[in-house]
C-alpha positions in Angstrom: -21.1 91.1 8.1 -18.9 92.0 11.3 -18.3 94.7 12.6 -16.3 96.9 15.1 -16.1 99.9 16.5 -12.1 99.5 16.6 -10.5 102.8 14.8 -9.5 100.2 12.5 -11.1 97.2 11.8 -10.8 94.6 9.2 -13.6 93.7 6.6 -12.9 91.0 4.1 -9.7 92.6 2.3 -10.3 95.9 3.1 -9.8 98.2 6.2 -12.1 100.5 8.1 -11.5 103.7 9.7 -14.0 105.6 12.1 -14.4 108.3 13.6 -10.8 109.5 12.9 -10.0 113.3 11.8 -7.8 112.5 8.4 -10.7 111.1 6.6 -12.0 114.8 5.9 -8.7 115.1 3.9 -9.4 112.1 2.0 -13.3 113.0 1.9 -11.9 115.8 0.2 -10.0 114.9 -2.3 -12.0 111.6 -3.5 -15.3 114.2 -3.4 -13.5 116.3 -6.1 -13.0 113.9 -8.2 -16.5 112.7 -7.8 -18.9 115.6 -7.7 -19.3 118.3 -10.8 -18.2 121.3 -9.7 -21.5 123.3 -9.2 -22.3 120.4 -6.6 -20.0 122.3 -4.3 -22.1 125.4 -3.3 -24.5 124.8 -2.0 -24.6 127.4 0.7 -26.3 125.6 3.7 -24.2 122.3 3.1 -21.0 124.7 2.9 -21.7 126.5 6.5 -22.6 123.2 8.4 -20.3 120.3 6.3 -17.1 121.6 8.9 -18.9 120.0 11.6 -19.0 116.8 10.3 -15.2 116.5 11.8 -15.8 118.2 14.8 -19.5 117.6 16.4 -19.8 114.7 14.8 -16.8 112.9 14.1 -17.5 109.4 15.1 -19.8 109.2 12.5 -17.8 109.8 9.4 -16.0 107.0 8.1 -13.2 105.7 5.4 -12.6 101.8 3.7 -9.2 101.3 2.7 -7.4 98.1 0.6 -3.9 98.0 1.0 -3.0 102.0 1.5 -5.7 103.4 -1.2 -8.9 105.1 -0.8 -11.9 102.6 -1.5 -14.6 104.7 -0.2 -16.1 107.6 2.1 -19.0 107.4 4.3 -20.6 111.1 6.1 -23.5 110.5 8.2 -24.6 112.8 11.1 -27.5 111.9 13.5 -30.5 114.1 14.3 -34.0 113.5 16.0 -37.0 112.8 14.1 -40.3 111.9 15.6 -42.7 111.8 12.6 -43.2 109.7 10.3 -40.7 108.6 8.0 -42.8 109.1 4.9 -42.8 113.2 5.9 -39.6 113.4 5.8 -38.9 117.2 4.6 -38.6 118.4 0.8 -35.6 120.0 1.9 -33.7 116.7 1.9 -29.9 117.3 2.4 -30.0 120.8 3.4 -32.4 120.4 6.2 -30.8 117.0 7.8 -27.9 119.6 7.8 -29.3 122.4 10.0 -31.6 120.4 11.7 -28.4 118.3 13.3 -27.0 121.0 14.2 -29.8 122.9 15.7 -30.4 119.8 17.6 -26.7 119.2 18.8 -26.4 122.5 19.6 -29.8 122.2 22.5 -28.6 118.7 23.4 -31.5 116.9 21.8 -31.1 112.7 22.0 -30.6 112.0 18.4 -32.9 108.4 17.2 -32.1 108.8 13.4 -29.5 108.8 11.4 -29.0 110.4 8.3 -26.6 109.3 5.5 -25.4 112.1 3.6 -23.6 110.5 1.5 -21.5 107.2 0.0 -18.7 107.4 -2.3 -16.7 104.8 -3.9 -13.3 105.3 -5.3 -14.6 104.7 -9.7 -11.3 101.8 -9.2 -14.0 100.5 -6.9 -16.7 100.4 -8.5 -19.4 97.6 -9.6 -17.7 95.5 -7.1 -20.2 95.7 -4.1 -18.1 98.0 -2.4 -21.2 100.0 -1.9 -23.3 97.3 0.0 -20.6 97.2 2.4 -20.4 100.8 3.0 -23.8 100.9 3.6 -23.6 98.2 6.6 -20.7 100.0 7.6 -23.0 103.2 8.2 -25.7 100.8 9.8 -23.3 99.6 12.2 -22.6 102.9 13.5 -26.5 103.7 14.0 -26.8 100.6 16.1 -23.6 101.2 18.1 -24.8 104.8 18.8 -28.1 103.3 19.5 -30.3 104.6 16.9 -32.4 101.7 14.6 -33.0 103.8 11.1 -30.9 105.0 8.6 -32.6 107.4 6.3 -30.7 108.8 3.2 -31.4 111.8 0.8 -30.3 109.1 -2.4 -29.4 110.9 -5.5 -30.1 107.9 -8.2 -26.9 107.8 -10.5 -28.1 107.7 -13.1 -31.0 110.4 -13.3 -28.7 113.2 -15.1 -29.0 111.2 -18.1 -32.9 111.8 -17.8 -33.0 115.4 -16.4 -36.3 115.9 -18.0 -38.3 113.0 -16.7 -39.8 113.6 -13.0 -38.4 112.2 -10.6 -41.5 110.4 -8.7 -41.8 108.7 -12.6 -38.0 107.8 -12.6 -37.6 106.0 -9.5 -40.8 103.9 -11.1 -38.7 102.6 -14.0 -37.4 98.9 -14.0 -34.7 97.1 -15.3 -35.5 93.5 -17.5 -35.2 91.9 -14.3 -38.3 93.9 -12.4 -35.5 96.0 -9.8 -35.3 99.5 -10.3 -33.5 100.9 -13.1 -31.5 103.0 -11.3 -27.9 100.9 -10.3 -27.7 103.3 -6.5 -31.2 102.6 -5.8 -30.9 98.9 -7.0 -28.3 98.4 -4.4 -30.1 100.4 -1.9 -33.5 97.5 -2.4 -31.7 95.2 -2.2 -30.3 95.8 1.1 -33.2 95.9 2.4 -34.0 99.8 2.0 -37.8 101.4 1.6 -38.8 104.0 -0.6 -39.6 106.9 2.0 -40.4 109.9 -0.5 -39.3 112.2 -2.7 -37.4 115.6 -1.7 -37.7 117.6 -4.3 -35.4 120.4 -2.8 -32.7 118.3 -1.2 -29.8 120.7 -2.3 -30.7 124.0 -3.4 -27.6 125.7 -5.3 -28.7 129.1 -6.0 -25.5 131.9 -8.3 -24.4 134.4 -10.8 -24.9 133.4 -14.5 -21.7 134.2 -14.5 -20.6 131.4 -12.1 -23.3 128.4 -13.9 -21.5 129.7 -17.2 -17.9 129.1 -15.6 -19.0 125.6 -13.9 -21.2 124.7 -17.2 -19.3 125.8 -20.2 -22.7 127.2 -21.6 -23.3 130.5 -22.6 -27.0 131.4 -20.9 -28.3 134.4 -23.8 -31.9 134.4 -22.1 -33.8 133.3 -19.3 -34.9 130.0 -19.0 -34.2 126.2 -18.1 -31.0 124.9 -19.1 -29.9 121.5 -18.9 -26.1 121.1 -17.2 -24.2 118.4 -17.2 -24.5 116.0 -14.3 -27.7 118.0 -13.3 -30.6 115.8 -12.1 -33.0 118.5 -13.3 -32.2 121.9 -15.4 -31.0 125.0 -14.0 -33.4 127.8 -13.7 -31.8 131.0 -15.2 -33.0 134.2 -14.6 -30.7 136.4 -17.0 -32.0 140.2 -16.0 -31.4 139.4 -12.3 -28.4 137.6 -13.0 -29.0 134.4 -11.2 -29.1 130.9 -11.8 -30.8 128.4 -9.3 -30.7 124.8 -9.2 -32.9 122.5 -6.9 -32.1 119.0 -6.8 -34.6 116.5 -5.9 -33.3 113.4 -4.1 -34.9 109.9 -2.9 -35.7 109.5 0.7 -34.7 106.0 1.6 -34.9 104.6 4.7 -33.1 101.4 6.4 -34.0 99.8 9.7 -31.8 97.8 12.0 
């Protein structure tokens, strides 16, 4: 698939846009109509997610057709010099800090990790998602970095909060690909299973707050099961708290 580095560049009917500071606007507004509500706090993604569009601008990126949103890509770079199957538990929320941390003491970056992909539901089941990801593999390569490793949250593993998520990812479809439709698409491009991290996000409030973002009423402590929760959320009613750890894939993708 082509590619440039051009602010805006054509792909096929649609129109790319890197690197440029309005697409944390339309981030924004396509990532609430996306994300459940209690997907928006956790605290460590909250303190570092402004610096996506300031430290690391160029690698944030938008796909247009005609004048409407198609999709979002927010990657940020990072150094890694283990192995890619110890890639931390702490999925999201550590590729978070430790970009930072390592932007802040001018560390040469040699991986890049996608945060996340999001495709406008209009979109949808059209490969738009294949494209995105070659997008985000294009801007490794320009920045000079040869892997892509993502913290995948499988689409549809809220329907199965119950089931672990090392026995999940095992299911397969009547064609032998993995059940899952995200990391179907992420195979299939060429993607290897990496690991689990089973703290990726770790969302952590009052009952008070799960109760306002769930509709539940919580009446004792224990695990509830939320909507569009990949695992339930572990309430603790006398101190007040609800805490939800979501475990993600680690998937990895090399140029």
């Amino acid at each position: 698939m082509p590619f440039s580095l051009l602010p805006i560049s054509e792909i096929m009917d649609f129109k790319i846009i890197i690197g440029e500071p309005e697409i944390e606007g339309f981030q924004k507004d396509l990532g609430a109509k996306t994300w459940p509500v209690f997907m928006q706090h956790d605290a460590i993604v909250n303190k570092y997610w402004p610096f996506l569009y300031t430290r690391f601008l160029n690698f944030q990126f938008a796909l247009f057709e005609n004048d409407e949103i198609a999709g979002i890509g927010n990657a940020l770079p990072l150094n890694w010099q283990k192995s890619f199957t110890e890639l931390p538990d702490a999925g999201m929320d550590w590729a978070m800090e430790k970009a930072n941390l390592d932007f802040q003491e001018s560390i040469k970056p040699n991986l890049l990790v996608g945060l996340q992909i999001l495709v406008n539901k209009k979109y949808q089941g059209q490969g738009v998602s294949y494209e995105m990801l070659e997008i985000m593999k294009g801007i490794a390569k320009s920045n000079g970095i040869d892997t892509v490793a993502l913290p995948v949250r499988p689409t549809l593993k809220c329907n199965y909060p119950l089931i672990p998520m090392d026995e999940y990812i095992n299911w397969k479809n009547k064609d032998g690909l993995p059940f899952d439709p995200w990391i179907r698409v992420h195979m299939k491009a060429g993607g290897k299973f990496a690991g689990i991290c089973n703290c990726s996000m770790d969302i952590s409030a009052a009952v008070s707050d799960w109760g306002k973002w769930s509709g539940l009423i919580f009446h004792g402590s224990g695990n509830y099961i939320i909507d569009k929760a990949l695992v339930p959320v572990v309430v603790d009613t006398e101190m007040e708290t609800g805490r939800y750890l979501e475990p993600n894939v680690w998937i990895t993708h090399t140029i």
